[in-house]
N, C-alpha and C positions, 0 to 999 in steps of 0.2 A: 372327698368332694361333696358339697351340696348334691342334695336329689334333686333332679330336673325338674320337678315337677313343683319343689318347691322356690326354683327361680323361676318358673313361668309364672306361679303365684304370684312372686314380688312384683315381677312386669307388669304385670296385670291390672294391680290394685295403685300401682303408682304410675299408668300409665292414663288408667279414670279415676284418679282422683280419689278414690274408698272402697271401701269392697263391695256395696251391693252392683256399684256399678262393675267393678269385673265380676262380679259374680253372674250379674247379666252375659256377660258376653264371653266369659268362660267355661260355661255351665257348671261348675263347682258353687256350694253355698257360700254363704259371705264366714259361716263358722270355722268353713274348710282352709278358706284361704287365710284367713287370721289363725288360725293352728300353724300353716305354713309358714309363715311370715316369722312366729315366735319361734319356731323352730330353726329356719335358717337365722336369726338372728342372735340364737342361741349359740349356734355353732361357731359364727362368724365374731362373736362377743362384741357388738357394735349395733348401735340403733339404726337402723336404716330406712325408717317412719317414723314421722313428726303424727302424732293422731289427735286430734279435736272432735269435737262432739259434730262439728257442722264438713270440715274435711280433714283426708291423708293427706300430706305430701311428702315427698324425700328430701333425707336431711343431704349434709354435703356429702359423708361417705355415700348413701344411697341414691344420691343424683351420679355418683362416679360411677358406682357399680350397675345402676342403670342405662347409661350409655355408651361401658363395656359389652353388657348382658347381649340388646338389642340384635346388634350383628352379629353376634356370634350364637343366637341362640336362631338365628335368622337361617344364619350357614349348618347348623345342625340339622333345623327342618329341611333346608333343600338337601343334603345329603340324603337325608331318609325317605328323599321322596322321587331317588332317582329309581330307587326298587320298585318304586312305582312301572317305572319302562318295561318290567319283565311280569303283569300282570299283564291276563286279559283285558282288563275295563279298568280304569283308572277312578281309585279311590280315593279318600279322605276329606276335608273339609273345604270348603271355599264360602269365603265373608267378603262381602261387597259392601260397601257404603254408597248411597242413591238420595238422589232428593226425593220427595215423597211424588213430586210429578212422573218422575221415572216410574216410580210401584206403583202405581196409578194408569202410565200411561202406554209403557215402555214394555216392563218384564208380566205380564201376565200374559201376553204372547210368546216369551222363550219360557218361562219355566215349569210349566207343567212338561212341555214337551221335551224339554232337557232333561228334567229328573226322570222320565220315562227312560231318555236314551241311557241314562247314567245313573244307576239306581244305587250304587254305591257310595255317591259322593252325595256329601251333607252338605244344602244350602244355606248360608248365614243371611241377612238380607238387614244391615242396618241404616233407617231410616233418617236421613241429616238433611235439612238445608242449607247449613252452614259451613264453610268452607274447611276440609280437613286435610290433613297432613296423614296417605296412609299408613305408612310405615311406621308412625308413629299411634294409630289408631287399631293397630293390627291388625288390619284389614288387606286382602289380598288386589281388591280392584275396587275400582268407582266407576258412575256415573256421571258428567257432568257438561255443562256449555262449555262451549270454547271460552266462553269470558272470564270464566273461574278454573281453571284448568293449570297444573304447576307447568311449565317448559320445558321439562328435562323427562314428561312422560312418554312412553308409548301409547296412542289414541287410535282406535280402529272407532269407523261408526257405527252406534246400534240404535234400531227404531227408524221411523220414518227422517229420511233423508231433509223433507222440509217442513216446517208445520208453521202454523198460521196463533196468531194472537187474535180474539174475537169478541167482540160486543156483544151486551144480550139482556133482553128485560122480559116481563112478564107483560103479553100481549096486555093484559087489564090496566098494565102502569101507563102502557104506550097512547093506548085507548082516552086514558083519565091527563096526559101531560103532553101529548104527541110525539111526531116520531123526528128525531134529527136525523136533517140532510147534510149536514156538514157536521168535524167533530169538533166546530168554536158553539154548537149547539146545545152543547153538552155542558157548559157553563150553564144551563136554565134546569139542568136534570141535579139528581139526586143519583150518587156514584157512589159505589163500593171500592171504599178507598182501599190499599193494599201496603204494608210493610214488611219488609227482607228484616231477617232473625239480627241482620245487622244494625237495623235502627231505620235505615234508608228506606223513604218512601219514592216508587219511582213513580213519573209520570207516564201517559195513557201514548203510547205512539203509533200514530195511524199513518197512511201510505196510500197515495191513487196520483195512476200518472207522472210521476217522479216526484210528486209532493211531498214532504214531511209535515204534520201537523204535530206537535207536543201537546196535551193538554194535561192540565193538573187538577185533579178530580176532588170533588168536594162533597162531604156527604155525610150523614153521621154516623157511620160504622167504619170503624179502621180494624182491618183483620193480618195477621202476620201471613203472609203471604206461604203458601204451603203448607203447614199445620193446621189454619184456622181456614182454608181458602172453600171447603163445603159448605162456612156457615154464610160466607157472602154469598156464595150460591142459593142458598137454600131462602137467603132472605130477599134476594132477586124473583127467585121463584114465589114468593109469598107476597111482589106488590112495592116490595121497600125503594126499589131505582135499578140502577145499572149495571151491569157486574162486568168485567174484563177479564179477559183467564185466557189459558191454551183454549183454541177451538175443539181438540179434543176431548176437553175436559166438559165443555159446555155441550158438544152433540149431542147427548144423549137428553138430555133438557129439550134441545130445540127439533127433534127427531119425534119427540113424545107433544110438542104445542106446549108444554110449559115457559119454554122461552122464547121469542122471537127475536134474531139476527136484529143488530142496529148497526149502521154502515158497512155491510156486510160489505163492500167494494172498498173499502178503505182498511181493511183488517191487513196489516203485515205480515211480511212473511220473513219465517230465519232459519238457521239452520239446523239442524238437527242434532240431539246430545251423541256425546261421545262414549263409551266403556276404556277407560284408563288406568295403565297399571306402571308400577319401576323398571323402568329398562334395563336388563338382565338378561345374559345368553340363556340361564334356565327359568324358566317358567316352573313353579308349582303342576303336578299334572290335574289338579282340578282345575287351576286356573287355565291351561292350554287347553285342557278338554271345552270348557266355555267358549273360548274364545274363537276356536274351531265352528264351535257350532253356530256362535253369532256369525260370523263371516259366511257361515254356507245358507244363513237366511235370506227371503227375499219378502220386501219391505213394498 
């Protein structure tokens, strides 16, 4: 039989596409997992990587034997981690996948005090705004809004139950262009436009009194929305126009006189992200250790 260790290689490297990228996220180097790979395919006499200079992928045998591996290498890990239940503190790994407003916004209130309670267990913390498949991602849980969210998951809420969307300029901008009373105002300003990794740029949506306003912001900087969203900040904060974001993301701006609130009564409010995992009577015990802990917080 194959070494375990060199079919979690295969998984790995054909499930990102090349090895530096599972070499990220397996901790093995990229030399280790390419030894692995020549070896199980040695054994197996059958190619099971397509390799190019720019990417991997699996050929037909290695797409089969990739979506035999999955669940059965799935049910191996919960097996071994039911020995988990007869340990003091519950061990091993747990990988999240989060938009970066979550690590930003979200987990730096649970995880220091987690890894305190649980000093055992290894946090993974990978950073996506883009909508992922986790089982396929190998990842044990996510972060995400209801909006993007698969249907068939289990969702407990973690972080503030409600949080607001918020306007905000550099008092000098406001001073030098004035300050809008309505957000059709906003058509005279100069706006830090925003685009999702999907292409999609969304419009500006504000709220008072059961009003819906849309506006579609115009401005000469378009930043990928979460990756790039410090530099609209920072050029909000520099003079450039108007920036839109989480209000938690901008408080500390506007708490410090770097930014000052623009229709501060018209900022909307939604709901709060979710931690989401595959519905399954057993839980990995780092991932139930977590989830324990998220549920016993107050927010």
């Amino acid at each position: 039989m194959a070494d375990l260790q060199d079919l979690n290689a295969f998984v790995a490297v054909a499930t990102h596409g090349g090895f530096r990228g599972a070499a990220r996220h397996s901790g093995d180097s990229a030399s280790q997992l390419s030894e692995a790979i020549r070896r199980l395919e040695t054994r197996l006499g059958v190619r099971l990587l397509h390799r190019t200079t720019r990417s991997v992928v699996a050929t037909e045998a290695g797409q089969r034997l990739l979506d035999q591996l999955r669940p059965a290498l799935g049910a191996i890990e919960a097996a071994l981690d039911v020995v988990n239940g007869f340990r003091d503190r519950p061990a091993g790994r747990l990988r999240l996948n989060v938009p970066l407003s979550a690590s930003r916004l979200v987990l730096p209130r649970i995880v220091p005090a987690f890894l305190a309670a649980y000093p055992e267990i290894s946090l993974e913390v990978i950073v996506e705004d883009r909508f992922v498949d986790l089982v396929q991602a190998g990842c044990d849980a996510g972060i995400r809004y209801e909006e993007s969210m698969e249907q068939d998951m289990v969702a407990i809420p973690i972080g503030p139950r409600h949080q607001r969307m918020a306007a905000a300029a550099a008092p000098a901008y406001l001073d030098a262009r004035g300050r809008p009373r309505h957000p059709q105002d906003l058509a005279h300003h100069t706006c830090m436009r925003g685009r999702f990794a999907s292409g999609a740029t969304p419009a500006w949506l504000f709220e008072y009194r059961g009003k819906r306003v849309e506006i579609e912001p115009s401005g000469p900087l378009l930043v990928t929305l979460g990756a790039a969203a410090d530099l609209a900040v920072e050029a909000a904060v520099g003079g450039t126009g108007v920036v839109y974001l989480f209000e938690d993301w901008l408080r500390p701006y506007i708490d410090r006189g770097q930014l000052e609130p623009v229709l501060e009564r018209w900022w909307p409010q939604f709901g709060g992200p979710s931690l989401y995992y595959p519905g399954r009577r057993h839980l990995p015990a780092p991932l139930r250790a977590f989830v324990e802990f998220v549920q016993g917080m107050r927010w």
